[in-house]
BADOFI-795747 format. One record per residue (C-alpha): residue number from 1; chain; x, y, z. Coordinates in steps of 0.25 Angstrom, whole numbers, plus 5000, padded with zeros to 4 digits. Layout:
BEGIN
NUM,A,X,Y,Z
...
! end
This chain:
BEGIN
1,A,4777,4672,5146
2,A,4771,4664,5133
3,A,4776,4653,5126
4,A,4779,4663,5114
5,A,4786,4674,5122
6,A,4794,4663,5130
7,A,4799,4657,5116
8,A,4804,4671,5111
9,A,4810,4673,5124
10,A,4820,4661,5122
11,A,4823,4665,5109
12,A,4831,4678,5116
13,A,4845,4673,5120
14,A,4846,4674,5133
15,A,4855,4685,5136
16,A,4847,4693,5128
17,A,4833,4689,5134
18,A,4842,4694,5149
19,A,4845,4706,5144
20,A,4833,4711,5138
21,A,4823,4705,5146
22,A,4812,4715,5145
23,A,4814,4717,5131
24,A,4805,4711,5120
25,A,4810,4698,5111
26,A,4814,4703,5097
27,A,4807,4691,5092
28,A,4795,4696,5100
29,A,4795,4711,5096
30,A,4796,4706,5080
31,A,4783,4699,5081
32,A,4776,4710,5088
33,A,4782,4721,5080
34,A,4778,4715,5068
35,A,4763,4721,5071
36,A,4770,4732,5076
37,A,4763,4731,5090
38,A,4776,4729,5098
39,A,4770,4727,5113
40,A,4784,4731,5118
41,A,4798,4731,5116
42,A,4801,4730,5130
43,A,4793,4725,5141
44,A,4795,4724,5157
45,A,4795,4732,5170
46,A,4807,4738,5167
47,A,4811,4751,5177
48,A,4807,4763,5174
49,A,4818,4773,5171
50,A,4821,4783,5181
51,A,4817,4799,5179
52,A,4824,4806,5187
53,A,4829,4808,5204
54,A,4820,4821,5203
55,A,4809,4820,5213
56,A,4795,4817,5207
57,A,4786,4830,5203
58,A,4773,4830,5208
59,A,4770,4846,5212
60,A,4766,4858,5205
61,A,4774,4869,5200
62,A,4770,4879,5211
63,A,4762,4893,5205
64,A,4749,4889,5208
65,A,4740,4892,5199
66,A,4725,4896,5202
67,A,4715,4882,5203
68,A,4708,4880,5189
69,A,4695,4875,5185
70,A,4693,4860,5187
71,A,4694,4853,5172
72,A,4681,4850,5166
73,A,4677,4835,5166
74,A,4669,4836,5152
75,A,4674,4843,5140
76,A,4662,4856,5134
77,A,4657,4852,5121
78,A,4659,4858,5107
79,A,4674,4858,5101
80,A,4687,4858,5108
81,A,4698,4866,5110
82,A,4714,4864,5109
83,A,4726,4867,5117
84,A,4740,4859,5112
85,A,4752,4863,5120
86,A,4765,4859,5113
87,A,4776,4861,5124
88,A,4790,4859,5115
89,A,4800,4847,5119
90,A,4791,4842,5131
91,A,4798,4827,5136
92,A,4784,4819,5140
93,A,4794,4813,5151
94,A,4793,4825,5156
95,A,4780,4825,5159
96,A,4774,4820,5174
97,A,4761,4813,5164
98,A,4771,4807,5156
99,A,4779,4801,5168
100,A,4788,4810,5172
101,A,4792,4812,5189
102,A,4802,4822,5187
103,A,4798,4835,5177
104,A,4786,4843,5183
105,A,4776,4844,5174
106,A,4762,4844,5182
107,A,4754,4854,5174
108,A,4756,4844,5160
109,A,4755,4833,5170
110,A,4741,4837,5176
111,A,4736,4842,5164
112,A,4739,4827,5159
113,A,4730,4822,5168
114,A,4718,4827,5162
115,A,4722,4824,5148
116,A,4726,4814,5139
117,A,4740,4809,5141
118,A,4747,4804,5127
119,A,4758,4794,5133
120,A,4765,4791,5117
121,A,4765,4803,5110
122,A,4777,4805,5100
123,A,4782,4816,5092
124,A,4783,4815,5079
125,A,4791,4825,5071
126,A,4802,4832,5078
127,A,4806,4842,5084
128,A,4798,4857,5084
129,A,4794,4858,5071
130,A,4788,4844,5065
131,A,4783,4841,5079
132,A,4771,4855,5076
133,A,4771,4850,5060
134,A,4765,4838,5066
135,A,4756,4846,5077
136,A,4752,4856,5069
137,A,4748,4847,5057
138,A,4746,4833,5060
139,A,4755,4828,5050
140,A,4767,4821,5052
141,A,4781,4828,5049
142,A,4789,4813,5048
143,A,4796,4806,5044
144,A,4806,4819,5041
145,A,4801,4828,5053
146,A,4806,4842,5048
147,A,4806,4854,5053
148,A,4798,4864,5045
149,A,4786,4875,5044
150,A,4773,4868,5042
151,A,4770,4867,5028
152,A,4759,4876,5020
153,A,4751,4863,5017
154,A,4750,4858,5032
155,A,4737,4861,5038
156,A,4740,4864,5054
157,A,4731,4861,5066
158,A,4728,4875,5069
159,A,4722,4876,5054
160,A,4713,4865,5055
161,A,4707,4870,5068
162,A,4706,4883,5064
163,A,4698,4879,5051
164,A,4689,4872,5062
165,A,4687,4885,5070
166,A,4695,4883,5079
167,A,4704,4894,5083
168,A,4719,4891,5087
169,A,4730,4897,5094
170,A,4745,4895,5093
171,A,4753,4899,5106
172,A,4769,4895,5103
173,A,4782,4898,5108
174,A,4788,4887,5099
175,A,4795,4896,5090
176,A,4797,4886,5080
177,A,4782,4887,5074
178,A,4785,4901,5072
179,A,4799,4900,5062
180,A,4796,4905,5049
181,A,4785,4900,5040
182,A,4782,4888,5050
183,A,4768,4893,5052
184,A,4766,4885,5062
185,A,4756,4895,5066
186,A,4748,4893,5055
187,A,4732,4891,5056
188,A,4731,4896,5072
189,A,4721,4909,5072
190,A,4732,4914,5083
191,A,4747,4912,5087
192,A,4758,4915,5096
193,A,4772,4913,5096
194,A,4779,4916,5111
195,A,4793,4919,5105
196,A,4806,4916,5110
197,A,4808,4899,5114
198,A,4822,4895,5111
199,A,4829,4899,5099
200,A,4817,4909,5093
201,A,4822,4922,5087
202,A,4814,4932,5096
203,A,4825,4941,5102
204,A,4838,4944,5096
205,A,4844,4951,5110
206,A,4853,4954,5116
207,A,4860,4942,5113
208,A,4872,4946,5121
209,A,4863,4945,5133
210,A,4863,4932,5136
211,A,4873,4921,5135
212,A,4869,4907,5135
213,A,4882,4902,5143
214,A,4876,4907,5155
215,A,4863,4897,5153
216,A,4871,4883,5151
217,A,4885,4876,5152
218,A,4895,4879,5145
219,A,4896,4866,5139
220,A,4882,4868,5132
221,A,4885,4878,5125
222,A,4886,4882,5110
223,A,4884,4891,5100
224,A,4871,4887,5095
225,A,4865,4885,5110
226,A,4871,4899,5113
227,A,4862,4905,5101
228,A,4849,4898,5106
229,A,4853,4901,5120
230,A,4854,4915,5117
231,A,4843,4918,5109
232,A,4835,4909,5120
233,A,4841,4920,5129
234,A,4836,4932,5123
235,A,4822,4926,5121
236,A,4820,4925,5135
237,A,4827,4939,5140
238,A,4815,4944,5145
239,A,4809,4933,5152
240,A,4804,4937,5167
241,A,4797,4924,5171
242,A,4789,4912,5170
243,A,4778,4918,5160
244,A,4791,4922,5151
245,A,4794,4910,5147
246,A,4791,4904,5134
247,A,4782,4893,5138
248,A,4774,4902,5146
249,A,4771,4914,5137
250,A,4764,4901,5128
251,A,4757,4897,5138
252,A,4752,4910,5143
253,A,4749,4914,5128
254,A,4742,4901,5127
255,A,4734,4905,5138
256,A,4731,4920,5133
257,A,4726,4912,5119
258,A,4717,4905,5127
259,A,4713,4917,5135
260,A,4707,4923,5121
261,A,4703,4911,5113
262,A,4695,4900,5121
263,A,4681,4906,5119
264,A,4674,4903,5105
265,A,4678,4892,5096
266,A,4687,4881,5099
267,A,4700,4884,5101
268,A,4716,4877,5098
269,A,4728,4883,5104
270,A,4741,4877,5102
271,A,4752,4881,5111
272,A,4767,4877,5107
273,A,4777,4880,5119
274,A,4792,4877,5116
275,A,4796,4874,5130
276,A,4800,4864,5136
277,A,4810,4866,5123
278,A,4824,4870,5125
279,A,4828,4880,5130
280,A,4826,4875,5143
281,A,4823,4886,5153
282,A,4812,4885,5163
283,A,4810,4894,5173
284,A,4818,4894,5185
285,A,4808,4889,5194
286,A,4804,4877,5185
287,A,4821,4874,5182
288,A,4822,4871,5198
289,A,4812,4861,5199
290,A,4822,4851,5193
291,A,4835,4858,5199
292,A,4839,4869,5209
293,A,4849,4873,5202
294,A,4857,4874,5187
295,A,4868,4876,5182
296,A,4863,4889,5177
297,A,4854,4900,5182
298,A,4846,4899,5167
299,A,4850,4886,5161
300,A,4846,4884,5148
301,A,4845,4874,5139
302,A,4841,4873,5126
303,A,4844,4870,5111
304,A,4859,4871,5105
305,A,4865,4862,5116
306,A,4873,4852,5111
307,A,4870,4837,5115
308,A,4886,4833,5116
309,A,4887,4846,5124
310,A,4878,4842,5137
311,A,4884,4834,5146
312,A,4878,4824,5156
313,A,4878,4835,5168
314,A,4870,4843,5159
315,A,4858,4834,5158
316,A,4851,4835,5172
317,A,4852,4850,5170
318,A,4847,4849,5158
319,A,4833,4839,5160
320,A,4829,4849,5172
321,A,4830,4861,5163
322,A,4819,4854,5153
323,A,4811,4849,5164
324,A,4810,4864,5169
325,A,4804,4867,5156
326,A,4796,4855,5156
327,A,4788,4859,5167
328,A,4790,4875,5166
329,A,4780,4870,5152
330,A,4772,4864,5160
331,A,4772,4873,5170
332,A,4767,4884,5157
333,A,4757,4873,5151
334,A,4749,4871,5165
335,A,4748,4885,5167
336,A,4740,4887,5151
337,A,4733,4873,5158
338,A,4730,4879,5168
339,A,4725,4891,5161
340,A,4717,4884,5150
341,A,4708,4877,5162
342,A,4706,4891,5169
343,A,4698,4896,5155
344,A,4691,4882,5156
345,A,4696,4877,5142
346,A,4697,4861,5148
347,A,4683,4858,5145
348,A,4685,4860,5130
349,A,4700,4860,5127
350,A,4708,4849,5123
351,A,4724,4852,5128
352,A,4735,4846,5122
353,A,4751,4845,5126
354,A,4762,4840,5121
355,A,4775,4844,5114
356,A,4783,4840,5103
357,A,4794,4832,5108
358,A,4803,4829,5119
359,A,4817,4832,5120
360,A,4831,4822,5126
361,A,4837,4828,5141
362,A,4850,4818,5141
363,A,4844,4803,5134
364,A,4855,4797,5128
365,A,4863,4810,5126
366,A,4852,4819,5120
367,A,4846,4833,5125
368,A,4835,4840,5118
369,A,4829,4832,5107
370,A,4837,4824,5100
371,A,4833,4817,5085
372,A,4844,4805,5089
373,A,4835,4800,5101
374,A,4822,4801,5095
375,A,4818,4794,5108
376,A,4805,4798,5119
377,A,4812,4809,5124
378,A,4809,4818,5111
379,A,4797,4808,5103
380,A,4789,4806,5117
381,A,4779,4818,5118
382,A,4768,4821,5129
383,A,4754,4822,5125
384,A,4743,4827,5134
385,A,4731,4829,5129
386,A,4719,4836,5137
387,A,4702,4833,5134
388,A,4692,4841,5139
389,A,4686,4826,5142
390,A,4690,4821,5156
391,A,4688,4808,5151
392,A,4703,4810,5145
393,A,4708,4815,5157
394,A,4722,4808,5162
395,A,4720,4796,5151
396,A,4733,4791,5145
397,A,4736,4787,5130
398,A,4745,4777,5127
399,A,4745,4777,5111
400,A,4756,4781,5102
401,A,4754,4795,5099
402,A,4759,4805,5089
403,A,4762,4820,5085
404,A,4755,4818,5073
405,A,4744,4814,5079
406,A,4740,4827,5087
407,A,4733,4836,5076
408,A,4723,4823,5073
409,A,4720,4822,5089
410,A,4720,4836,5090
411,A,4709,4839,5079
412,A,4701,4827,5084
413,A,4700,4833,5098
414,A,4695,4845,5092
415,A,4685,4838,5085
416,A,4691,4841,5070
417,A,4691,4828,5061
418,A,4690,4832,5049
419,A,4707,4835,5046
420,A,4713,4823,5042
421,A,4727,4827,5036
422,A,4736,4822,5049
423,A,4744,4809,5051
424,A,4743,4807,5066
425,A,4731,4802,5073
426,A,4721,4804,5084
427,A,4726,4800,5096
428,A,4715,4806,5104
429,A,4708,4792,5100
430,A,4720,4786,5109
431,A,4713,4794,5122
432,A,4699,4790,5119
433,A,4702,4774,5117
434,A,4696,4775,5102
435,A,4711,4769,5099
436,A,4722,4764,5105
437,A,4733,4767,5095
438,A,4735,4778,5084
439,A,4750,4773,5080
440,A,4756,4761,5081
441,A,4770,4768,5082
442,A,4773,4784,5082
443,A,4786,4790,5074
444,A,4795,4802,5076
445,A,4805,4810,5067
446,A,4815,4820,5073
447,A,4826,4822,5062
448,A,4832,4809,5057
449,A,4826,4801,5068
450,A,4814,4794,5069
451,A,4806,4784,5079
452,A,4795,4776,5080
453,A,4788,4774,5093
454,A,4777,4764,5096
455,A,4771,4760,5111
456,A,4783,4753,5114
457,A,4795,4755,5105
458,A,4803,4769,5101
459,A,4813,4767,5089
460,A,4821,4778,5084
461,A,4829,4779,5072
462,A,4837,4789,5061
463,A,4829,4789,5051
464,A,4836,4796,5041
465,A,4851,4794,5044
466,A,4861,4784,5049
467,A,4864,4793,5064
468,A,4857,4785,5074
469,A,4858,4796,5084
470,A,4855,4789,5096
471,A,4847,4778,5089
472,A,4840,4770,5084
473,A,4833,4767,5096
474,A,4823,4757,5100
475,A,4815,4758,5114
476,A,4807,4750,5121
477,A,4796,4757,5126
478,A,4790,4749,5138
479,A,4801,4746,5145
480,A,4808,4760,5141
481,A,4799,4771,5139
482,A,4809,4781,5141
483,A,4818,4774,5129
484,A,4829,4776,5136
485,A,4836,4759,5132
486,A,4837,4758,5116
487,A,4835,4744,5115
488,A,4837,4743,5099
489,A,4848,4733,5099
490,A,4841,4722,5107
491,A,4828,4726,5098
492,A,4834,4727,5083
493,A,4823,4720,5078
494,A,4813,4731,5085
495,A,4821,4742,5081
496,A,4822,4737,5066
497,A,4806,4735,5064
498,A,4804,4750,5070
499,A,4814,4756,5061
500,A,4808,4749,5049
501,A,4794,4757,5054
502,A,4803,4769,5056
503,A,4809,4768,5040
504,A,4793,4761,5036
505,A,4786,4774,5042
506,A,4796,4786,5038
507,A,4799,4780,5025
508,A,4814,4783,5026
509,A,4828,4772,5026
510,A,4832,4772,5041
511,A,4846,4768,5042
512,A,4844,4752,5047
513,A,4849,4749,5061
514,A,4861,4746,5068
515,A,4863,4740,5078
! end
């Protein structure tokens, strides 16, 4: 240790310097914080936290699919196409690439291996709605993050392309984009909208039919679950297997858009899938490849449950069910994957997939997204992103990332760089080692709550009110990447100089701390 590190070191009392032995001085984060290029608020070999007693996954799903073309090693020349994926409340802990042992995910994490991986991407406007302003325009939607249509005057990605010759499809089955005068549809030469994910209006009978209280505890239920569940029901009366299912029919349309438009001018298609969201109803097969039995022959789960209403035997039921719909999606996704190589599109297709944001399974209380625990569980998105230049292959990207930065990337892949009117970056320059960083920190708003995120601190805060929900927070990312020990009373200091960037970059009076 130096001479200086050792003087700041006697300068803790001693009870304090046993205690929090790994932690970083105050005096020592001040000086560093004052340049804002904090090395670490925590530091050490701490253990890493347990996942789960589940056995580790290393196998296939089984339904062997025919061999496919070996993937070519040098991309053809002339302009590139585009596939995004979007898959809807997708928990990058849930990924086998992003470190997961437990969920199955090894279509996603195969396809990852051939692709760029994006290891601190963060959303930025929550939920649904801001999150596709910010995609499909490039502009932020903070500091307030409001749910509405796009705006006449905003100029989409599909418009700009198709202004470029590029034609564009738009494959959804989140029924959101489709609400009255949203128009997120807007600028695609073609779209389709697979009805009937969660509470979308598409049938209106028999009601009497089905009766949600066969498909969850009693405990659960209320009247607003019993109206989601029902309509839920009747959307899905007539499903006969694994190809009815929501996720599927996109993928399968996805794949039938493909069929008719690879040949002639470059090409974008843009595939929205609502699962893994609630409700959270995998098939069969995929629900017993994290328990042999439930409670219910067809538990569901979805929005409308009340967080004081679940109790702690709940939970475990509970995380299986998303995990089944984590990997039934991925499951859906390898089979279009799989599909886009047999047409040999890898040679001249850049493939994107991400989603929007996570979602809680029992942190601190919480189930579904919760704006009060704006912590990794919903901020923390995957993003993989495919080159037709092998050279990419498997590489890993370290550097702050953002929502708002995948229009610019996006537009830059494809070659178009004469659109300037977007707030994020390129992040592509993070894979090719032009740059090392785009954004010293990255910021999300979901409701009242706000947090800033850097390399190695997470803060949250109520920016708008004086409910503290579940903060504020402060997390040490080194030591605690899963944010799982809110270390903001040994830290005021540190929480107090990220709240001030918090107020300085939202331009709004958050309540001060207390602690």
């Amino acid at each position: 240790m130096s001479d200086e590190k050792q003087t700041a070191a006697k300068e803790e009392p001693s009870s304090t310097r046993d205690k929090d032995r790994n932690l970083l001085t105050r005096r020592s984060f001040m000086g560093t914080a004052a340049g804002m290029g904090v090395a670490g608020l925590l530091a050490g070999g701490a253990k890493k936290p347990k996942e789960s007693e589940m056995p580790i996954w290393s196998g296939d799903l089984g339904t062997p699919t025919k061999k496919t073309p070996r993937i070519s090693k040098k991309s053809k020349t002339g302009r590139l196409n585009l596939i995004v994926i979007i898959a809807d409340t997708f928990r990058a802990d849930h990924l086998g690439c992003y470190g997961s042992t437990r969920i199955k995910t090894p279509y996603l994490d195969r396809f990852a291996k051939e692709s760029v991986l994006f290891a601190n991407t963060s959303a930025e406007g929550l939920p649904t709605i801001p999150c596709r302003r910010v995609y499909h325009t490039g502009k932020s939607v903070l500091p307030e993050s409001k749910w509405q249509p796009l705006d006449k005057t905003d100029v989409t990605f599909a418009e700009v392309l198709g202004k470029r010759g590029v034609t564009t499809g738009f494959i959804v089955d989140t029924y959101h984009h489709f609400k009255p005068d949203y128009n997120f549809h807007r600028g695609f030469d073609s779209w389709l909208w697979v009805r009937g994910q969660e509470t979308d209006k598409w049938k209106s009978g028999p009601k009497e039919m089905f009766d949600p209280k066969k498909h969850m505890p009693a405990h659960l239920w209320n009247e607003r679950y019993d109206r989601n569940m029902r309509q839920y029901l009747m959307n899905t009366q007539d499903r006969a297997g694994e190809k009815d299912y929501f996720c599927a029919q996109s993928c399968i349309e996805a794949m039938n858009w493909l069929q008719k438009n690879v040949s002639g001018k470059p090409f974008m298609l843009w595939i929205d899938m609502f699962d893994p969201h609630e409700p959270w109803d995998a098939p069969p097969r995929f629900q017993k490849m994290y328990r042999d039995k439930y409670p219910y022959e067809r538990y569901l789960f979805g929005y409308g449950v009340r967080n004081k209403d679940i109790r702690p035997e709940d939970l475990p039921v509970i995380r299986d069910l998303y995990a089944a719909e984590v990997t039934f999606s991925d499951y859906c996704i390898g089979r279009l994957l799989e599909r886009v190589e047999e047409m040999g599109l890898m040679d001249d297709t850049i493939i994107v997939f991400s989603t929007d944001h996570g979602t809680h399974l029992g942190e601190e209380g919480c189930v579904q997204k919760t704006p009060a625990l704006l912590n990794a569980c919903v901020t923390h998105i995957p993003l993989i992103i495919k080159h037709p230049d092998a050279r990419f292959a498997g590489k890993r990207v370290d550097g702050l990332v953002s929502a708002v930065d995948f229009m610019p990337t996006f537009l830059a892949l494809l070659g178009i760089d004469d659109y300037k009117n977007m707030d994020g970056q390129n992040m592509w320059k993070l894979a090719t080692g032009e740059i090392q960083s785009i954004h010293d920190d990255v910021y999300t708003v979901f409701q009242n709550f706000g947090a800033i995120h850097n390399l190695d601190l997470h803060y949250f805060h109520n920016i708008r009110a004086r409910n503290t929900g579940k903060g504020p927070c402060l997390y040490g990312l080194k030591n605690d990447p899963k944010q799982t020990k809110n270390v903001i009373k040994e830290f005021p200091e540190i929480a107090n100089a990220l709240r001030n960037k918090l107020q300085n970059h939202f331009k709004v009076d958050i309540p001060p701390l207390k602690l």
